[in-house]
N, C-alpha and C positions, 0 to 999 in steps of 0.2 A: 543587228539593229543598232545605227550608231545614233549618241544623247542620247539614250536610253532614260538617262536619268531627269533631263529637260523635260520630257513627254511624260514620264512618274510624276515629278514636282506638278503640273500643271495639272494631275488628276487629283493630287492631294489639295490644294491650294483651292480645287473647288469644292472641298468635302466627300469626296470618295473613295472609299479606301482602297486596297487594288493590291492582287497577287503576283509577284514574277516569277513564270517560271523559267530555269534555267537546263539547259541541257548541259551537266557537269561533267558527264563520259558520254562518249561514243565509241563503242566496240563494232567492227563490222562494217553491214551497209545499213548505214542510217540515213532521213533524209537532210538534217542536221548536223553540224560541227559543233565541240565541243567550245559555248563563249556563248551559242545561239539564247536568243531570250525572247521573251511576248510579256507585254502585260497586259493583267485581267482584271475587269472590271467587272460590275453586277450587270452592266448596259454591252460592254463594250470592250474591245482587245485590239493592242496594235504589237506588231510583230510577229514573226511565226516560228515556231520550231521545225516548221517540214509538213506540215497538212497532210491530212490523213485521218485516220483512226486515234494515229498516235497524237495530233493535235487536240481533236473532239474529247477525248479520254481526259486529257490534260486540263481544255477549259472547263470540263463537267466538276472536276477533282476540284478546281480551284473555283469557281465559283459557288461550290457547295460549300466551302469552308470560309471564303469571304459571308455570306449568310448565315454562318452556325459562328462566326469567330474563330473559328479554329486560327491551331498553330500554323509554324510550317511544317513542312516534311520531305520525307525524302522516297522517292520511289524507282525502281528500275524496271524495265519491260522489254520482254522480249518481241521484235518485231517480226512473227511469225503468224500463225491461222488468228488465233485468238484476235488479232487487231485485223485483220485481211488484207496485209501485209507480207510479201514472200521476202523481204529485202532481208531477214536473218541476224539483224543487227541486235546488239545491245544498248540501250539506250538508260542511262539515268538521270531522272528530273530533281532539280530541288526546290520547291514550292515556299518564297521567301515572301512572308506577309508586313505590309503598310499599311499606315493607319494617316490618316490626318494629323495626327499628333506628330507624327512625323519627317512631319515638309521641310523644318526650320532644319534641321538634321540634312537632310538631302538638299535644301537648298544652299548649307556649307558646300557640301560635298560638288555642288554645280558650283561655285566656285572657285574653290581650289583646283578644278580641272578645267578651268579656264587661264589658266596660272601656267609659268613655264619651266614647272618642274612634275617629274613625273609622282602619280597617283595610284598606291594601291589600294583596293577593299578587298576587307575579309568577311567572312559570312562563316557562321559556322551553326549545324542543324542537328536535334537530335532530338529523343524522346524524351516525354513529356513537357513539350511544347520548350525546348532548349533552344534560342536563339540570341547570339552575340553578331553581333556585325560592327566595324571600325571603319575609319581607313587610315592610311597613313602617306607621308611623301619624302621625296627623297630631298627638302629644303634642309630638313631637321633628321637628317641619317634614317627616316622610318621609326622615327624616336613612338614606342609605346603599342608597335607590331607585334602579337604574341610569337611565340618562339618559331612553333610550327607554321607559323604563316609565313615569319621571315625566310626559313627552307624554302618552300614551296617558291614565296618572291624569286630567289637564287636561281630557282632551277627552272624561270620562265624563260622560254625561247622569245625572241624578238618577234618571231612568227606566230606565236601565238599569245591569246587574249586572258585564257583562264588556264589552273591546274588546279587539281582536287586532291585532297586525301581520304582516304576512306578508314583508316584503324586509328582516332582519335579516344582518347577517354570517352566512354559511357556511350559505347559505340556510336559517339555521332559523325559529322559529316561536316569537312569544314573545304571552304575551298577560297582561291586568292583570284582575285579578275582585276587585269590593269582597266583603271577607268578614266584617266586622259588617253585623249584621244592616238590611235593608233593607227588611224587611217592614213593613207598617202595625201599629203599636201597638195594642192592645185590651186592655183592663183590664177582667176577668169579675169581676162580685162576684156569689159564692154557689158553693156545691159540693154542691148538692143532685140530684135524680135529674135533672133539664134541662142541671143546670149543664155536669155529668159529659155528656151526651150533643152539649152544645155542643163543648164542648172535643175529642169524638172526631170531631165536624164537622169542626172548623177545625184540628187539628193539622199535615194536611197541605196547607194552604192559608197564601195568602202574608201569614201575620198572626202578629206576635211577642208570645205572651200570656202575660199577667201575671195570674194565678188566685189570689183571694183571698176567706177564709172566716174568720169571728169564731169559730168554734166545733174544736173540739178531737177530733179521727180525722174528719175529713170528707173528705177528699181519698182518692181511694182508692189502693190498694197502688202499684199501678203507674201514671206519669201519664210521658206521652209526653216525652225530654228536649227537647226545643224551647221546652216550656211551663214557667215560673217560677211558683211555688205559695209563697204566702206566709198564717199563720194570725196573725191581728189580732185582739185582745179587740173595737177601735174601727178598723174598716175604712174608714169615714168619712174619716180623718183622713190616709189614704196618697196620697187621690185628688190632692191637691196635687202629689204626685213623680212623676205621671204625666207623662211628655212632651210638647210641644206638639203639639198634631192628632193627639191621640191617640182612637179609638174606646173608648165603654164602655156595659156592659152592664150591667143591676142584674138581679138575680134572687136575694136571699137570701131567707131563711127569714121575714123580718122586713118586715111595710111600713112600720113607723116607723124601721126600720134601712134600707129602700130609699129613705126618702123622706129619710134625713139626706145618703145619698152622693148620689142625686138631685141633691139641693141645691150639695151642695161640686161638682159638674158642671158644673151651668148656670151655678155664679158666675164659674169660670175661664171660660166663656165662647169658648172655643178647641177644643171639641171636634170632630172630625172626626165625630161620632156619637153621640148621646145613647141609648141605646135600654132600655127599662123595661117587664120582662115580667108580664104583667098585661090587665085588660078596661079596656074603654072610658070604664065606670064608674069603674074606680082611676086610670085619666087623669086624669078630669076631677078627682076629690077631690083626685090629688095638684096640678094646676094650681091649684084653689083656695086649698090651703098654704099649696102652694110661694108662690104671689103674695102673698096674708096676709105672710108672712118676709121679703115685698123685695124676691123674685127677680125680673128685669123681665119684661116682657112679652113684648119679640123672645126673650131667654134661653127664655122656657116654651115658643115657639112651635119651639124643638127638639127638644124633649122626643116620643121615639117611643114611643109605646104604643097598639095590640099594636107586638111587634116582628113581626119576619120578613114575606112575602108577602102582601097581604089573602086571595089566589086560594085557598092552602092553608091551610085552616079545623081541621086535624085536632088533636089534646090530646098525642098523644102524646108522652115527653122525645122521643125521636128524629124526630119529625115536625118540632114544634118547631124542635131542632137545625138539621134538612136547611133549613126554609123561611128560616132566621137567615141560615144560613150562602149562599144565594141571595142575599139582598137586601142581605147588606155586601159580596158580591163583585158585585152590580151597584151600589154604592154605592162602591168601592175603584178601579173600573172608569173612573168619574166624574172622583173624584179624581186616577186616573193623567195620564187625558186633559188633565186643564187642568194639570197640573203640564209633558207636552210640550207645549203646545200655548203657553206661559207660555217654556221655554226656547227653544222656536222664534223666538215674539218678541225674545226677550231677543239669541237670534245674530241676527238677521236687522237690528237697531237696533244691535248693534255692527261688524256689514257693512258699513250705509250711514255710520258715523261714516269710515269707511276713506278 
């Protein structure tokens, strides 16, 4: 679930208090990865760990203890007969409790993870209602990160989101979760009827988007918080402050306004995704150009248009959308892979230096 912590603050901020649970290990087949979260309310729950038995179990545990006050806690379950579940996995939750008192606290914490340095939290659980949580960033070296958490930090792969320890003092339970955002950048230009039905694509997908439009009420009333909406007379001109290996989309109103940001795309030459919505034909005219202006020839040869699936041929914004939204998460998919597959190497070469 990404902002997780956006959609927390706004349940504290209205006086409700609200449980997270977390999935800290995943042994086996779960339906879940370890990072997964939901929160729970007395009313209400957004997020899921994997539905099922193992979810029902979960909001039963945590909303019985939002009603008694309880602490948090830690549990593990085996997803066997018991849950009616054959998937055999091990599963452990950690049940982290908020209070309203709380918000000003996690409204730092949204914050600083809107910031452009990285963010960890530690959370640490134990008996008789033992709860410490921080966080710390890497502005001020992680200044005031307990010891064991700083390890933990160390030993996070770029691919993944959380690491746990389990044989802490007083047998508790501590674990470290980056909490700026980790998703794949994508910078959408256009907010027109595609644009809007991309964005309901990808909002709950692991992509952190930057939504930008030249023109003035285009964006509509309500746009998902996760998504950053920015209005630019010359949109062209942002594509520079986009991040390295960042994914982007063109689809504005304008083909001489898509072929400018086009352009400022393939010059950075770094993109994790070029893609330009449009036919075959507008391909080729804009490779034409685009070449005429400079742009090189490996640079055009990223340039995607159509975007989305070739298989799914349909016009509609939300067809559209759905086939986009397929072909950058088998394309996110790629990129994960050689990113482990790159820190695998990288331990494995400083193993044999040993």
């Amino acid at each position: 679930m990404r902002n997780w912590y956006r959609q927390l603050l706004e349940e504290l901020q209205a006086g409700y208090p609200a449980m997270v649970v977390h999935v800290v290990e995943a042994k086996g087949s779960i339906p879940r990865e370890a990072g997964a979260r939901m929160i729970v309310t007395e009313a209400s729950f957004v997020g899921t760990i994997g539905g099922g038995q193992l979810e029902y179990e979960a909001l039963t545990t945590a909303r019985k203890a939002l009603h008694t006050g309880g602490s948090g806690a830690v549990e593990g379950h085996v997803l066997g007969p018991a849950f009616s579940q054959c998937c055999g996995g091990v599963a452990t939750l950690a049940y982290e409790p908020f209070s309203p008192a709380d918000a000003a606290w996690v409204d730092r914490l949204v914050s600083v993870c809107d910031g452009p340095f990285e963010v960890f939290r530690t959370v640490r659980l134990g008996g008789g209602g033992l709860l410490e949580r921080g966080f710390a960033i890497s502005e001020n070296g992680f200044a005031g990160m307990p010891d064991w958490a700083n390890e933990l930090r160390k030993g996070l792969g770029t691919s993944e989101i959380l690491t746990v320890r389990t044989d802490l003092p007083d047998e508790s339970l501590g674990f470290v979760e980056r909490a700026d955002s980790t998703d794949q950048p994508l910078w959408l230009f256009g907010a027109g009827h595609v644009g809007q039905a991309v964005v309901k694509a990808l909002a709950d997908l692991p992509f952190d988007i930057t939504w930008i439009d030249g023109r003035a009420g285009m964006f509509p009333e309500t746009v998902p918080s996760s998504v950053r909406t920015l209005e630019l007379a010359m949109p062209e001109l942002i594509v520079d402050e986009a991040p390295e290996g960042a994914m982007f989309v063109v689809m504005t109103h304008s083909h001489p306004l898509d072929q400018d940001i086009c352009e400022a795309v393939l010059r950075r030459g770094d993109a994790a995704y070029a893609g330009l919505i449009g036919s075959e034909t507008k391909h080729a005219r804009f490779r034409k150009r685009l070449g005429e202006n400079g742009v090189s020839p490996q640079a055009l040869e990223t340039l995607v248009c159509p975007i989305g699936r070739p298989e799914i041929r349909g016009k509609a914004p939300a067809t559209i959308a759905a086939s986009l939204a397929a072909d950058l998460l088998i394309r996110l998919e790629k990129i994960q892979s050689t990113d482990v597959a790159a820190e695998t190497e990288k331990a494995t070469a400083i193993e044999e230096t040993r």
